[in-house]
PADRENLO-141251 format. One record per residue: residue in one letter; x, y, z of N, C-alpha, C in turn. Coordinates in steps of 0.1 Angstrom, whole numbers, padded with zeros to 4 digits, always signed. Atoms other than C-alpha are relative to their C-alpha. Layout:
N
aXYZXYZXYZ;...
! end
This chain:
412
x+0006-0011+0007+1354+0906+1699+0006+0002-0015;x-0004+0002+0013+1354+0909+1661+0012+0014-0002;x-0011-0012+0003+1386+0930+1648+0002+0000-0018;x-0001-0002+0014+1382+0946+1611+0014-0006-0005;x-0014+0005-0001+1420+0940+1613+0009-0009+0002;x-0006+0015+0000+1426+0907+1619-0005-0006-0010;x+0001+0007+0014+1408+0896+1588+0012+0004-0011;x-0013-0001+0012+1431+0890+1558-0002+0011-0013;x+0004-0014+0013+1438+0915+1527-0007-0007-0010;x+0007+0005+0008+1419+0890+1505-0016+0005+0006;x+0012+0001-0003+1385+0893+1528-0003+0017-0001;x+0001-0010-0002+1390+0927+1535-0004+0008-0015;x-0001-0006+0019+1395+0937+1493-0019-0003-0002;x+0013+0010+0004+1361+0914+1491-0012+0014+0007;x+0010-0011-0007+1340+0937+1517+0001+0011-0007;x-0001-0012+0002+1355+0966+1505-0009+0003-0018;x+0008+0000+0010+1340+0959+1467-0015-0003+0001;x+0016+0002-0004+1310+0944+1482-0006+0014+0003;x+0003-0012-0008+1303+0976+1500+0000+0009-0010;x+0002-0010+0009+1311+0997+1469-0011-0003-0009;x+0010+0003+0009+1289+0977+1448-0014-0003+0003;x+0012+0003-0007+1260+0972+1470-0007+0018-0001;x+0002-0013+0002+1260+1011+1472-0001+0008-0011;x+0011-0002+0014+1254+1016+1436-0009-0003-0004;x+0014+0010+0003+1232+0990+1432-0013+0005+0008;x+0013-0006+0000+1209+1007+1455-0001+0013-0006;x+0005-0014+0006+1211+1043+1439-0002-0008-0015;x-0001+0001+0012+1213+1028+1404-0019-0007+0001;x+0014+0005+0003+1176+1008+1413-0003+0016+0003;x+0003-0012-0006+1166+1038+1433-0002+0012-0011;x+0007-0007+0017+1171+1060+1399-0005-0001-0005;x+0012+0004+0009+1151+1039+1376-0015+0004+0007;x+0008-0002-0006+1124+1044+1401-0002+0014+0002;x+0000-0012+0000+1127+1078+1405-0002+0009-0011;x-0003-0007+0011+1133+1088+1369-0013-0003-0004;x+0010+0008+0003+1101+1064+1360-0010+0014+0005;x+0012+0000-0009+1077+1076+1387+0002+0020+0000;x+0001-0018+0006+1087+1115+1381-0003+0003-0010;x+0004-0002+0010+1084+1120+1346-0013-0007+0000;x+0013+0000-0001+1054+1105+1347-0008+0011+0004;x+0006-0009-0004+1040+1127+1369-0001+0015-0004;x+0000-0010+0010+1053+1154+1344-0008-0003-0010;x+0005-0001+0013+1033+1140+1318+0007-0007-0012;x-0005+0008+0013+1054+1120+1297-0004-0011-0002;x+0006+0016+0009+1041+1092+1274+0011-0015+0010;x-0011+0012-0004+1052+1057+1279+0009+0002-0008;x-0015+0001+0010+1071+1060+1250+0010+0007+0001;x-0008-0013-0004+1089+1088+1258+0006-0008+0012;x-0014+0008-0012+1101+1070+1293+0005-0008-0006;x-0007+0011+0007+1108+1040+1271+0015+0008-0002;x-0011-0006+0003+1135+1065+1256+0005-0001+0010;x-0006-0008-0011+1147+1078+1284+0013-0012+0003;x-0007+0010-0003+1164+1043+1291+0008-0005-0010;x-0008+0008+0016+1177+1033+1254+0016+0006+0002;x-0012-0002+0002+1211+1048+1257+0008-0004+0015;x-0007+0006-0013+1214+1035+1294+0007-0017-0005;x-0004+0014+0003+1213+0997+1277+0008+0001-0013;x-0014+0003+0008+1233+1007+1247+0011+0005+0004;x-0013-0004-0005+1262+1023+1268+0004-0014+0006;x-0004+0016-0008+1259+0988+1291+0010-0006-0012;x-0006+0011+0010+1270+0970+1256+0017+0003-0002;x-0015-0007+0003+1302+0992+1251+0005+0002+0011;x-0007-0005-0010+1312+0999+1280+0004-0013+0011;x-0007+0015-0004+1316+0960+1291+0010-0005-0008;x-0010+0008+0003+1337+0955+1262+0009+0013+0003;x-0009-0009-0001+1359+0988+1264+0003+0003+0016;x-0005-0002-0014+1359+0985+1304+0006-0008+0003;x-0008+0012+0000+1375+0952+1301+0015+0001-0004;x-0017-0002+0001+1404+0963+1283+0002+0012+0007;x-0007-0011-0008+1408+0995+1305+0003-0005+0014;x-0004+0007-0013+1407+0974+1336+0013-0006+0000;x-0012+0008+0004+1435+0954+1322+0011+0008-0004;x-0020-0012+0002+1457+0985+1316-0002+0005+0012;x-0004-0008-0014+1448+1005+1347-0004-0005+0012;x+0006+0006-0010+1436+0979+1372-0017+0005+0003;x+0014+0002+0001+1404+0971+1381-0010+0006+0015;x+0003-0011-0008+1404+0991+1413-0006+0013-0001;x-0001-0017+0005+1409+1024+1395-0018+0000-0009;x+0012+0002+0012+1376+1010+1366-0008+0002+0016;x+0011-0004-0005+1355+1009+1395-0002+0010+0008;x+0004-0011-0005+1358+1037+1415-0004+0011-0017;x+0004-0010+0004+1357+1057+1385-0016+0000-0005;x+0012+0005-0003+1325+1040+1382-0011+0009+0004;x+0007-0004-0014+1315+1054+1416-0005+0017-0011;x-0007-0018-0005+1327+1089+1407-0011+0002-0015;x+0014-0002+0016+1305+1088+1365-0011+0003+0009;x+0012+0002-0005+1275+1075+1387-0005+0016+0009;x-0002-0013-0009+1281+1110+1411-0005+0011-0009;x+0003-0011+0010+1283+1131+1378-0014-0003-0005;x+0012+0005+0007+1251+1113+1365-0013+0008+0010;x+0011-0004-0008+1231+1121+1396-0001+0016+0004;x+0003-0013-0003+1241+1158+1399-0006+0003-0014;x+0007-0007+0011+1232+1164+1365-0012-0002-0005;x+0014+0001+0006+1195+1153+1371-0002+0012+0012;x+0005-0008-0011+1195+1177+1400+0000+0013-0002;x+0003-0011+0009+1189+1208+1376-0016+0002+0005;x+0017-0002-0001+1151+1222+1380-0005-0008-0012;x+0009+0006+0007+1127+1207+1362-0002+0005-0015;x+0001-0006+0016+1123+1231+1329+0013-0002-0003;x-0013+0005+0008+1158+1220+1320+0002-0019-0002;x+0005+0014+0004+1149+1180+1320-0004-0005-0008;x+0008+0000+0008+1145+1179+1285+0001-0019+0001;x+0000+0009+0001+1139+1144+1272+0016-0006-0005;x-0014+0004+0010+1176+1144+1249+0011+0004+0016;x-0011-0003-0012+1193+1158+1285-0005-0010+0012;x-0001+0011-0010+1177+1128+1307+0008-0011-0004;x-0006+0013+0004+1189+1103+1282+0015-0002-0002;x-0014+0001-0005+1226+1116+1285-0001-0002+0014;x-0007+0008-0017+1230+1111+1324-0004-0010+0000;x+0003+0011-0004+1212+1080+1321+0011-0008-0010;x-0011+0002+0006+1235+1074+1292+0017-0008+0009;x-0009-0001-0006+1262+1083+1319+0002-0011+0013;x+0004+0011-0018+1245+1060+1348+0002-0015-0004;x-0009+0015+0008+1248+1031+1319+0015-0005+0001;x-0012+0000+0002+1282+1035+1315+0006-0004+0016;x-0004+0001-0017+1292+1038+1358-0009-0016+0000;x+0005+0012-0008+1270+1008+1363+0007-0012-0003;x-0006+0011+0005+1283+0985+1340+0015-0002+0003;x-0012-0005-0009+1321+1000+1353+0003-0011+0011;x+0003+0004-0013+1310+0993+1385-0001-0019+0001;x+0000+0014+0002+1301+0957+1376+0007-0010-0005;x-0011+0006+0006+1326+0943+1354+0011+0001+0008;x-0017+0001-0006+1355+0954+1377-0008-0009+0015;x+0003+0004-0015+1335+0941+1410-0003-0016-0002;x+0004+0013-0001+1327+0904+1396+0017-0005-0008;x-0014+0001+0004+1362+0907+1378+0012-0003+0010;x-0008+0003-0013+1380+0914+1412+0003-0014+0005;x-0006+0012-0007+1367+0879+1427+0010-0007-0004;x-0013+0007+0011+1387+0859+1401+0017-0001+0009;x-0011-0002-0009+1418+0875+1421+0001-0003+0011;x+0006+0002-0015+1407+0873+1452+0004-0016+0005;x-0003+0012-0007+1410+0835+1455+0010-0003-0008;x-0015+0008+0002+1441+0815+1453-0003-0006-0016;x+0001+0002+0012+1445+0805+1416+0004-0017-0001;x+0003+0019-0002+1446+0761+1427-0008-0006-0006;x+0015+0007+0005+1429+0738+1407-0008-0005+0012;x+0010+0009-0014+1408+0728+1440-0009-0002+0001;x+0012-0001-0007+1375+0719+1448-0005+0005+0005;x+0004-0014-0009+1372+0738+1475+0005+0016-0004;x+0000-0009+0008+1390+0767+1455-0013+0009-0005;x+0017-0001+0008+1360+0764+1431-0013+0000+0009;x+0016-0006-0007+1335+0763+1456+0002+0010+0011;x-0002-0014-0008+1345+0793+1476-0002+0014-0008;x+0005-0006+0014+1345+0810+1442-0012+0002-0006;x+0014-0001+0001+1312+0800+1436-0007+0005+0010;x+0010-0009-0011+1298+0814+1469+0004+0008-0003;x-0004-0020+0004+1315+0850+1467-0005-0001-0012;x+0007-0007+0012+1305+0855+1432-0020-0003-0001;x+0017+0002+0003+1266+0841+1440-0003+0007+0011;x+0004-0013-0010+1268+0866+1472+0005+0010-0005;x+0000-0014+0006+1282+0891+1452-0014+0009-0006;x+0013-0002+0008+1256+0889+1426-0012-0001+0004;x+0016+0004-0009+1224+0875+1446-0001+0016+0011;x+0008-0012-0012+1226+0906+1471+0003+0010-0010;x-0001-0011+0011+1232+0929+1438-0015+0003-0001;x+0013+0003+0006+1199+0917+1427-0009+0004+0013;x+0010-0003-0007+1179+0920+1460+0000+0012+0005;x+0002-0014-0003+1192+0954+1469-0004+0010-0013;x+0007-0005+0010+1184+0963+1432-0016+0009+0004;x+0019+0005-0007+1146+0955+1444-0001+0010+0013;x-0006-0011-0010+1158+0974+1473-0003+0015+0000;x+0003-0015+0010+1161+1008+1450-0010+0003-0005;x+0016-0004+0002+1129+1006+1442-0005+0006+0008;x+0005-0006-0008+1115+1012+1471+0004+0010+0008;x-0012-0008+0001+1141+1036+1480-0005+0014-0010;x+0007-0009+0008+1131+1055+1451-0009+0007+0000;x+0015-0006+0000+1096+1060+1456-0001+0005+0017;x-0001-0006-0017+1103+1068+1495+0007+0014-0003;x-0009-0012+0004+1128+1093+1485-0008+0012-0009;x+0010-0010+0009+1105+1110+1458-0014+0005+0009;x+0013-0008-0010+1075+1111+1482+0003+0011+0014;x-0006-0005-0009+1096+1122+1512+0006+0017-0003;x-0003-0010+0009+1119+1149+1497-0002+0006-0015;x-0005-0006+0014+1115+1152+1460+0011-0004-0006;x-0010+0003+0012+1134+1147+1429+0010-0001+0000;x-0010-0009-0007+1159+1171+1435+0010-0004+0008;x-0002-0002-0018+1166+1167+1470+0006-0017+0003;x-0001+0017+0001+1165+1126+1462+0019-0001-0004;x-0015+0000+0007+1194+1130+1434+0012+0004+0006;x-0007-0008-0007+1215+1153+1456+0004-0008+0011;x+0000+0007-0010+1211+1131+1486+0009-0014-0004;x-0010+0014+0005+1226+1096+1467+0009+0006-0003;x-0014-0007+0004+1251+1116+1450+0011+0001+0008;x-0013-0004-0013+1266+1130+1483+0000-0014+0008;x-0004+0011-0006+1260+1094+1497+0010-0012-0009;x-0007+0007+0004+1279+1076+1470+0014+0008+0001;x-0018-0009-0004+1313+1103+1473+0004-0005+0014;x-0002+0008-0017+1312+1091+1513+0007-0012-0007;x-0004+0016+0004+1311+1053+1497+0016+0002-0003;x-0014-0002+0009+1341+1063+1469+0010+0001+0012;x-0013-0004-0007+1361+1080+1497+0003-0013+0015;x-0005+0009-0011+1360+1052+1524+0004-0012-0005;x-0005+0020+0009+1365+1020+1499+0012+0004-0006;x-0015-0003+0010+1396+1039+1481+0015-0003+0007;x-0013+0006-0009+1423+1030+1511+0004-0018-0004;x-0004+0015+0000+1413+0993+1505+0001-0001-0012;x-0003+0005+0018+1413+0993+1467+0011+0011-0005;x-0013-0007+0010+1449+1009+1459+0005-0012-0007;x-0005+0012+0004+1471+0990+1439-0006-0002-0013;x-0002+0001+0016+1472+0979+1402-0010-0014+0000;x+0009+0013-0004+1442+0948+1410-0003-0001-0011;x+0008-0001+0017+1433+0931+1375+0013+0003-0009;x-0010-0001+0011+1463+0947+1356+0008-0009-0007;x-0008+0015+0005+1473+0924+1329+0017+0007+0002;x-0020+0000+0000+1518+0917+1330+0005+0010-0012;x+0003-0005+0013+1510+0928+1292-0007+0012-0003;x+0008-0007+0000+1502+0959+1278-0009-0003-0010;x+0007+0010+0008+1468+0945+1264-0008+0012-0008;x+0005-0002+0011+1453+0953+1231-0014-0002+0001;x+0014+0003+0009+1418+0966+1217-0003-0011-0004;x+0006+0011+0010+1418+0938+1193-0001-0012+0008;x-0002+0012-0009+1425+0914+1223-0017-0003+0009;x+0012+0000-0002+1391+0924+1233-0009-0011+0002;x+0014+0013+0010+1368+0896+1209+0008-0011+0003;x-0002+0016-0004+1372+0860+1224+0009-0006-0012;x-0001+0008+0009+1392+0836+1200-0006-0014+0010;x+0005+0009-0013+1384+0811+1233-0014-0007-0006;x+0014+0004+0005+1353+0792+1219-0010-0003+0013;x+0010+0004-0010+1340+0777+1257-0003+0018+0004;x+0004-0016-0003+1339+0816+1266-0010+0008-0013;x+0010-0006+0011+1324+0825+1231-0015-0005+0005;x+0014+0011-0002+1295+0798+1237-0008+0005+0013;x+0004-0008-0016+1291+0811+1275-0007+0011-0001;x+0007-0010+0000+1285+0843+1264-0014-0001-0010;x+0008+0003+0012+1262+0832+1235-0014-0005+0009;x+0005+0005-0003+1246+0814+1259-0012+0013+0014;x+0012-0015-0015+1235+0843+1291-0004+0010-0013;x+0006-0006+0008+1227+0867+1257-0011-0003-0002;x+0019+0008-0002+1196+0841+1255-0003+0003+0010;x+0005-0003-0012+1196+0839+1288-0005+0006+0004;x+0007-0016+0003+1187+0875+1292-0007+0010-0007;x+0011-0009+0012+1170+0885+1262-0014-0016+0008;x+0012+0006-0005+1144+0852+1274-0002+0007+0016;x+0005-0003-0011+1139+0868+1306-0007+0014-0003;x+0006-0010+0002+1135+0904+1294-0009+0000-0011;x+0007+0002+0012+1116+0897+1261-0011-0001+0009;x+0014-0001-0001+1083+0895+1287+0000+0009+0016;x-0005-0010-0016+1098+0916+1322+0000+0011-0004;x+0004-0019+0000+1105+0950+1309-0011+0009-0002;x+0012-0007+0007+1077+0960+1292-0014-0007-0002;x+0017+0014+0004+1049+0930+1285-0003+0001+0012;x+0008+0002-0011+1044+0923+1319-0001+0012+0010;x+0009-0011-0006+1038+0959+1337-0007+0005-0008;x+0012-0007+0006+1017+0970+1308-0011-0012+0003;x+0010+0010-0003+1000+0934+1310-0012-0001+0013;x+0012-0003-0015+0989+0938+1349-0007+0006+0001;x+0011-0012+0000+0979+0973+1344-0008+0002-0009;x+0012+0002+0014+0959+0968+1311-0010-0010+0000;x+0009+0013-0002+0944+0931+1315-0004-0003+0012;x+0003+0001-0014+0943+0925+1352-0004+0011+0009;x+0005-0018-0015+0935+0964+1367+0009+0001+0010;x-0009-0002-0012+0965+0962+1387+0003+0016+0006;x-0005-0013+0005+0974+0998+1400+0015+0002+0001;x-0012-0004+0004+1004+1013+1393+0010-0005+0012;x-0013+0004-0014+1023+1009+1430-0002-0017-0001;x+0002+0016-0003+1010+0975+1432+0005-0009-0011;x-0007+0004+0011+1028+0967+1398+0016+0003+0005;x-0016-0006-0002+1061+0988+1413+0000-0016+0012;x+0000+0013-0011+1055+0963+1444+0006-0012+0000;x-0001+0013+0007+1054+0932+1425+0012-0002-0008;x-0012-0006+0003+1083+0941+1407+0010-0004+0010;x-0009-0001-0009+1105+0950+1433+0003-0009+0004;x+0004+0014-0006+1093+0922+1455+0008-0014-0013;x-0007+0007+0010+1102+0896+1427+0018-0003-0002;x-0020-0005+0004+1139+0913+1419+0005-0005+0013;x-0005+0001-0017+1142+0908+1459+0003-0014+0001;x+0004+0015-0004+1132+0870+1458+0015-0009-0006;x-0008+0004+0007+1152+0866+1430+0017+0000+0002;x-0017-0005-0005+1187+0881+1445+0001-0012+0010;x-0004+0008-0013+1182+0861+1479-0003-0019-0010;x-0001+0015+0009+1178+0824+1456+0011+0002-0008;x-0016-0005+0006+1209+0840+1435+0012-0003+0012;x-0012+0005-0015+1227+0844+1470+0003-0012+0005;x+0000+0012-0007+1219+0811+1482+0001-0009-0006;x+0004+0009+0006+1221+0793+1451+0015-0014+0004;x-0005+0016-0002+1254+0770+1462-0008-0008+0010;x+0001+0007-0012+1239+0763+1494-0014-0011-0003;x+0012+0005-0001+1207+0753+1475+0005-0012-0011;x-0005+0010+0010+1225+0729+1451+0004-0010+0004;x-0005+0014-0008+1245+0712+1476-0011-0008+0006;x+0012+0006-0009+1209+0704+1493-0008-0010-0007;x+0008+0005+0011+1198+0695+1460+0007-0013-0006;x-0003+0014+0006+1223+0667+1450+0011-0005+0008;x-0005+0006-0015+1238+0659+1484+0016+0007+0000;x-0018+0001+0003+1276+0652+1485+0001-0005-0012;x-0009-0003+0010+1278+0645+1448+0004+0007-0009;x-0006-0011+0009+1299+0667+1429-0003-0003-0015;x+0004+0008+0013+1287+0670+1393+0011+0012-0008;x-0006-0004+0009+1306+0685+1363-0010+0022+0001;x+0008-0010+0001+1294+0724+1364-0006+0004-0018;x+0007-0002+0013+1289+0728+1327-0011-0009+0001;x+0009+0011+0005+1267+0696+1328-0016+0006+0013;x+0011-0001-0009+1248+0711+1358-0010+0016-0008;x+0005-0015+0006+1243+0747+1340-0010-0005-0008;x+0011+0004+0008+1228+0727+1313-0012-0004+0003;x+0008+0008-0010+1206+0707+1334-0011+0012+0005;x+0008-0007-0003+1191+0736+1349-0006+0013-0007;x+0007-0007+0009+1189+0757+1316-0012-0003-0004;x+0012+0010+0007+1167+0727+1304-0013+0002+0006;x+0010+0003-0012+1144+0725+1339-0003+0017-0006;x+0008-0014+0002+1141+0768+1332-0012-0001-0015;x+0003-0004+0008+1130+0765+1297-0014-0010+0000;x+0010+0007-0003+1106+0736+1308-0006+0009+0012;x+0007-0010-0009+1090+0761+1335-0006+0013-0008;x+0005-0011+0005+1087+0784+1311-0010-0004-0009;x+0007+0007+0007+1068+0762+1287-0012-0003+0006;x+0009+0001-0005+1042+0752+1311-0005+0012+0007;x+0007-0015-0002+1040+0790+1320-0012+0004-0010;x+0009-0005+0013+1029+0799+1284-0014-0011+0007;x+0013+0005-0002+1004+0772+1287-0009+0003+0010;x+0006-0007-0012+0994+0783+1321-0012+0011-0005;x+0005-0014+0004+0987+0820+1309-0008-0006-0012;x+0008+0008+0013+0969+0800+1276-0012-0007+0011;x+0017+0007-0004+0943+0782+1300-0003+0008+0005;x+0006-0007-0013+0941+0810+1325+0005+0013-0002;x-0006-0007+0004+0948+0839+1309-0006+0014+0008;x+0008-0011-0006+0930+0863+1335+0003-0005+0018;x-0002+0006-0012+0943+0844+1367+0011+0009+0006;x-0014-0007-0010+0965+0867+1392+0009-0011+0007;x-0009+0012-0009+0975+0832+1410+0008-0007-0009;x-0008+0008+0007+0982+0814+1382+0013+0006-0004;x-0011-0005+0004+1005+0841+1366+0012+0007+0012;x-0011-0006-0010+1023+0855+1402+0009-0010+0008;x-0008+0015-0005+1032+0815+1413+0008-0003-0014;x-0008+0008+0010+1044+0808+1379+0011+0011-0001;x-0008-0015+0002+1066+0841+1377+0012-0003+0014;x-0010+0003-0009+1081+0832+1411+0005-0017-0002;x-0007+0013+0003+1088+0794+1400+0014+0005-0007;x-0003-0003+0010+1101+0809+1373+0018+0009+0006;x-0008-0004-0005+1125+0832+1391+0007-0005+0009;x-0004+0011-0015+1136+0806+1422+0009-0007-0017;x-0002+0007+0004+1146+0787+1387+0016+0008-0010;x-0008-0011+0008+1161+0818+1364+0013+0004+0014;x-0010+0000-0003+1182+0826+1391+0008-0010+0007;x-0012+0013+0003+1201+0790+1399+0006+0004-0015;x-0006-0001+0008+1210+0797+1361+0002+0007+0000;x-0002-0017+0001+1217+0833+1363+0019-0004+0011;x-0011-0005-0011+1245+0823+1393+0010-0013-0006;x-0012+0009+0005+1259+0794+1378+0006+0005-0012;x-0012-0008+0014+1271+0812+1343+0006+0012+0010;x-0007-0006-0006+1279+0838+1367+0017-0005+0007;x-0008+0008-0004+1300+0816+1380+0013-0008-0008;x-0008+0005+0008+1314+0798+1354+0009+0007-0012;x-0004-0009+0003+1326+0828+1337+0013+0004+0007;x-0010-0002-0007+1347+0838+1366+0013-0010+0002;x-0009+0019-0001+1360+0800+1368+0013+0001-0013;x-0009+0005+0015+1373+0798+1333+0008+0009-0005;x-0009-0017+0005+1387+0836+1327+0012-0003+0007;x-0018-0003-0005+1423+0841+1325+0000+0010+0011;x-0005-0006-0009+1437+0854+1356+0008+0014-0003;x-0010-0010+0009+1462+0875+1334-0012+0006-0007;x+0007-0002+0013+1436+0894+1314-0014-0001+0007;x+0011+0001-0004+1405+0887+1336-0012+0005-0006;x+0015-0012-0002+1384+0921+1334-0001+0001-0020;x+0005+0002+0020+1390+0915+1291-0011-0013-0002;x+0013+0010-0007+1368+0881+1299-0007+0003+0003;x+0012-0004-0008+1345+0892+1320-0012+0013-0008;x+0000-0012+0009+1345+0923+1296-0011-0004-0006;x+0007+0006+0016+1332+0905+1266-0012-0009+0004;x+0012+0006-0003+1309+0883+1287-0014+0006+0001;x+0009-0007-0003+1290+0910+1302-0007+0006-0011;x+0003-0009+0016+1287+0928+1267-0009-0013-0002;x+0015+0009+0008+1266+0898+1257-0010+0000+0008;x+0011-0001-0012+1250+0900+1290-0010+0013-0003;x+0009-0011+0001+1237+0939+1283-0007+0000-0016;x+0009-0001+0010+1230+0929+1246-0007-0010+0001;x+0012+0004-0008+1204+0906+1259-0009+0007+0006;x+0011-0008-0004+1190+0928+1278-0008+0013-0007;x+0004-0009+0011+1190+0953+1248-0014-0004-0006;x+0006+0010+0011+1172+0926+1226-0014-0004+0009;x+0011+0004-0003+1150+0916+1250-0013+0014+0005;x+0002-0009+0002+1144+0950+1258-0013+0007-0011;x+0005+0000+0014+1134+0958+1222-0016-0010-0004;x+0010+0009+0006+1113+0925+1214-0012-0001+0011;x+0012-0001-0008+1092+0931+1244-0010+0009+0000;x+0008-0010+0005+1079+0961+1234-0007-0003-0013;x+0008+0001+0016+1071+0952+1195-0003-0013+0004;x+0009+0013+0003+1061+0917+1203-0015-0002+0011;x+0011+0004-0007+1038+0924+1232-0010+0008-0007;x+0011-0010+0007+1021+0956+1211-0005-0013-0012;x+0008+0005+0013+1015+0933+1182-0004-0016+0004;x+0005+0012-0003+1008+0898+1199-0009-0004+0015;x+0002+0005-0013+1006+0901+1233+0009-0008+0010;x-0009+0007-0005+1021+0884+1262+0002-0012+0001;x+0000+0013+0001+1017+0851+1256+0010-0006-0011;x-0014-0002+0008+1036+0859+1226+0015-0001+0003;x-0016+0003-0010+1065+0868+1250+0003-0012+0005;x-0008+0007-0011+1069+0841+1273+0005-0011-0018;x-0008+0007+0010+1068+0821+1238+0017+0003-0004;x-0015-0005+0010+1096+0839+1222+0011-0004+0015;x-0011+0003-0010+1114+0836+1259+0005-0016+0005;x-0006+0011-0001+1112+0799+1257+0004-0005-0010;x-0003+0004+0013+1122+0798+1222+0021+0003+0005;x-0016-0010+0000+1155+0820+1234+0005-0011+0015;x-0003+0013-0010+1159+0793+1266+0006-0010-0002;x-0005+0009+0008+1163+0766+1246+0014+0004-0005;x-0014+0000+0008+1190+0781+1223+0009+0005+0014;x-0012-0002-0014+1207+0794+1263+0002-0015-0001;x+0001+0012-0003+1203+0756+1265+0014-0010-0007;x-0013+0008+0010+1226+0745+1237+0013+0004+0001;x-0016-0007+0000+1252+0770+1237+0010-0003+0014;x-0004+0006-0014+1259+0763+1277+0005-0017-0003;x-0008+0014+0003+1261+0728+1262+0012-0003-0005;x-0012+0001+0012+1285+0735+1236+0015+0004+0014;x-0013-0002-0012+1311+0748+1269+0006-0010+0000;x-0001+0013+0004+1336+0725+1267+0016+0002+0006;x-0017-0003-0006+1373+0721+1284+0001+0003+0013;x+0002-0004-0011+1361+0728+1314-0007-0010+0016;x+0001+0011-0009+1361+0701+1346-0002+0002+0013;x+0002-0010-0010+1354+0724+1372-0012-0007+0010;x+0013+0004-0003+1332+0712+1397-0001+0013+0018;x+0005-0009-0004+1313+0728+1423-0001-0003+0017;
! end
């Protein structure tokens, strides 16, 4: 019979972040969905929701590099619960009546739900790093690479998860009653994970410096240079081009866009989760260089994305053409999504970790800023065809900078 208690304090630390981070990840989808799909029904413009989100993705940017050095002075235990505990204040403070929801008082708690998420994420993919034995091994490195691609892969499909979560919760109870309800279920979370995460986890030996912040490291500069593309070419035609595109050119309705969506983000996590097991299947027993594979498979994305555009160019009215090429697309986006994930954690100082991981992610959420941004002004003035261009223009340059990684012998 299984016994919580006979597992070791390494697996145990692992569940116990899993469990905390799995538990944001669904209230954190589960808000966007809720915040979306309410205001609306108040009557607010797109543009107006557009807002509502802009200070969630510029807190992400700051709050990965300034969470990095606070993990590294107060451990990375303490960064993520306090995480939990923001995300708690964020959700009571939508649970006000409705004539107090102004538009400048949604975009502080989402502001606040930016900040907790990204918290929450930098100390939870920061943790693994510790978690395994610090051996140059083989098997080291590929045990490393599983936990961080089941960390992240079931991030992403319970994301997808929060969606529908969202819109259950809003039809069922209401707004309100929704907000109130995560809230009091994430303080449960906080208070049962806090036994297994005591302890100073993450704290550099050193008391570490602001300025220690910005990389001098160049394969870590390049890395990050590299998912910044990464993520601005994915969001440059996901945020904004492609649910106005369904429901404007194709007649999609609105749930059946949330659907498609969700569905997607879902597909996308479980091929994240499973991406070693789908690698080893992919090039047997031989072990290749991971930088050289990251590359390899930046190249194959940006070639998928290329015969997308053209796709949407012959068939620019096709539901089949554009919902097969969208899931190639994502089966493909995330193998690269879990290998920089990966190789991030690989190469970060042990001493100093959540400052690494810090600075990564900060390129990670200014990607999604940027792509953010460019998807809105380039799909209003071009269209989407526009997008997927610009996202294989921004592929490529993920392509090079992954190349430029260098010092790093790591295999998988």
């Amino acid at each position: 019979m299984f016994e919580f208690s006979s597992l070791s304090p390494a697996i145990k630390k692992y569940l116990a972040i899993t469990a905390n981070y799995w538990a944001f990840t669904l209230t954190d989808g589960a808000l966007r969905m809720l915040v979306l799909l309410y205001f609306y029904q108040l009557g607010y413009s797109p543009f107006a929701l557009a807002t509502l989100f802009i200070l969630y993705e510029v807190f992400g940017v700051i709050t990965n590099l300034v969470g990095g050095w606070l993990g590294a002075r107060i451990g990375l235990n303490k960064t993520m619960l306090i995480g939990l505990v923001i995300q708690v204040l964020a959700l009571l403070l939508l649970a006000v009546p409705s004539e107090y929801l102004s538009v400048a008082y949604v975009m502080l708690a989402q502001a606040l739900s930016g900040i907790a998420k990204d918290l929450n994420k930098m100390s939870a993919k920061s943790s693994i790093k510790l978690l395994v034995t610090n051996e140059n091994s083989e098997q080291v490195h590929s045990t490393l690479f599983k936990w961080v691609a089941l960390l992240t892969g079931s991030k992403n499909t319970l994301k997808g998860v929060g969606f529908f979560l969202g819109g259950l919760l809003l039809t069922l109870v209401g707004f309100q009653s929704a907000v109130l309800f995560m809230a009091f279920s994430l303080a449960i979370v906080a208070m049962c994970t806090y036994p297994m995460l005591r302890g100073e986890l993450g704290k550099t030996s050193y008391k570490a410096k602001f300025s220690q912040l910005f990389s001098n490291e160049a394969p870590l500069n390049y890395l990050s240079a590299a998912r910044l593309c990464l993520f601005a070419g994915r969001d440059v035609w996901f945020v904004i081009a492609l649910p106005v595109y369904l429901a404007s050119q194709l007649q999609w309705q609105h749930q059946d866009v949330g659907i498609f969506l969700a569905s997607w983000i879902i597909f996308y996590g479980i091929i994240q989760a499973n991406a070693p097991k789908i690698l080893i299947r992919l090039s047997g027993k031989v072990k290749k260089n991971s930088c050289q594979q990251a590359t390899l498979w930046s190249l194959l994305l940006a070639l998928v994305t290329l015969i997308l555009c053209l796709a949407i160019y012959l068939f620019p009215h096709s539901n089949t053409v554009l919902v097969v090429g969208l899931f190639i697309f994502a089966a493909t986006f995330a193998i690269n999504s879990s290998l920089h994930s990966y190789l991030i954690v690989a190469i970060a100082r042990e001493d100093g970790v959540s400052m690494d991981v810090g600075f990564y992610y900060m390129a990670n959420a200014m990607g999604r800023l940027l792509g953010t941004i460019l998807s809105g002004v380039i799909y209003q003035q071009l269209g989407l065809l526009a997008c997927m261009s610009f996202a294989f223009i921004l592929i490529l340059l993920a392509s090079y900078f992954i190349g430029k990684v260098k010092g790093s012998n790591i295999t998988l």
